[in-house]
C-alpha positions in Angstrom: 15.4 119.2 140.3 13.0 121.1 142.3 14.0 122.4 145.7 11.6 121.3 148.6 8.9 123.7 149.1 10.2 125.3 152.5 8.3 126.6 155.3 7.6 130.5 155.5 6.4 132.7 158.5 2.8 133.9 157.4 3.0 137.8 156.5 -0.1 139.7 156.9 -1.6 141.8 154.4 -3.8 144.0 154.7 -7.6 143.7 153.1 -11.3 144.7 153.1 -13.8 142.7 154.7 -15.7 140.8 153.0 -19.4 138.9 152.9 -20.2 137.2 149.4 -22.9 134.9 148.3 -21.8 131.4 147.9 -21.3 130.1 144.8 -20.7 133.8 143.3 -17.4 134.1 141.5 -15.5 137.4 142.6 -11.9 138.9 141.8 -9.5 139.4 144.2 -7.0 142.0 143.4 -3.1 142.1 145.3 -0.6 144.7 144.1 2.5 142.7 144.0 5.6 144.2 144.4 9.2 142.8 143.4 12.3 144.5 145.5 15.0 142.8 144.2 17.5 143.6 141.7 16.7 141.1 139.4 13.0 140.0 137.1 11.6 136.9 138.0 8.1 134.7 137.4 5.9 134.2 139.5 3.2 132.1 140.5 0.8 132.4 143.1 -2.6 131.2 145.2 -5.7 132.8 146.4 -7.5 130.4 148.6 -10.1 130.4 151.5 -9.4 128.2 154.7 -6.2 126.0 155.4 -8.5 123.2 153.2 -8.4 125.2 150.6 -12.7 125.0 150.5 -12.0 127.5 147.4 -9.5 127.9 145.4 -8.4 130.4 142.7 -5.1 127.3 141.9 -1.6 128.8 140.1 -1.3 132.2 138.7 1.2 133.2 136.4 3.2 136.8 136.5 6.1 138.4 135.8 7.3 141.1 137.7 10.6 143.4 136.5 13.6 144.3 139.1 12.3 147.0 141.4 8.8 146.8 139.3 5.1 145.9 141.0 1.5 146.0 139.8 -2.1 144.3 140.2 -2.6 140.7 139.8 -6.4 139.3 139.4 -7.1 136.4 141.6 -10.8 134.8 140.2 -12.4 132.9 143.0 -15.6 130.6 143.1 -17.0 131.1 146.6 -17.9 128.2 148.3 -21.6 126.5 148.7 -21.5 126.4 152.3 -21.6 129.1 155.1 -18.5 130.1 156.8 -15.9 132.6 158.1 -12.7 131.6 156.1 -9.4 133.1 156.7 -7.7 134.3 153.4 -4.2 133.1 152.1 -2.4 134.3 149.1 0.8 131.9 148.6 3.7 132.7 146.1 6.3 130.8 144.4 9.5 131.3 142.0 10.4 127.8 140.5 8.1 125.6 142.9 9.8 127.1 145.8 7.3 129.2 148.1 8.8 132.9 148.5 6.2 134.3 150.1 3.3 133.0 152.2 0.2 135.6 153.2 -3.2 135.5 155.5 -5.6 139.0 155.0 -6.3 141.2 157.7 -10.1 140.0 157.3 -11.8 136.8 156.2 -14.3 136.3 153.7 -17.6 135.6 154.9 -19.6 133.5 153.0 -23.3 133.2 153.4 -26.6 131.8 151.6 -29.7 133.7 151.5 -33.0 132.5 151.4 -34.7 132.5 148.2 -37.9 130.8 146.3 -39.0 129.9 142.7 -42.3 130.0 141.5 -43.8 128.2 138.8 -47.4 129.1 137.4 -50.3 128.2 139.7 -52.6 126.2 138.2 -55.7 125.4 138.9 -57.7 122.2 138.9 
């Protein structure tokens, strides 16, 4: 049976800052790092906001005792303008073992632009 997902104090890790255009996808990158004595799998969340108005949804990795490295985090930006906070979320067995918000948000904006077709003449 899977334990209750229990509430974590929100660690802060450090992170560029960002300004993307929306509706470009982009990879985030965290080095994860496992202390403990023992392997374990992993899952873990990338999203923008506390509404989760972009998500990257589960990733799956493995980590060795004692062992870290780089996991890829692909993430849709949003359609719509904004300064979203960043949270990275992990999890061993559905039970939340880590809980994240970047130094920076993500700004997301939408630059003018035009299409032209021929001009024609009548």
């Amino acid at each position: 049976m899977e334990q209750p997902k229990e509430k974590k104090e929100i660690r802060w890790i450090e992170s560029e800052d960002p300004t993307f255009e929306g509706g470009v996808q982009k990879t985030a990158v965290a080095t994860m790092n496992n202390p403990t004595a023992k392997a374990f799998d992993y899952t873990a969340e990338l999203y923008l906001d506390v509404t989760k108005v972009a998500s990257t949804g589960q990733i799956p990795f493995s980590l060795l005792a004692g062992a870290q490295g780089p996991v890829s985090f692909p993430l849709t930006m949003p359609l719509v303008e904004g300064d979203f906070p960043v949270y990275l979320d992990v999890f061993v067995g559905g039970v939340l073992v880590g809980a994240f918000q970047a130094t920076e948000n993500v700004v997301v904006v939408i630059s003018p632009d035009i299409v032209i077709g021929p001009i024609t003449w009548d």
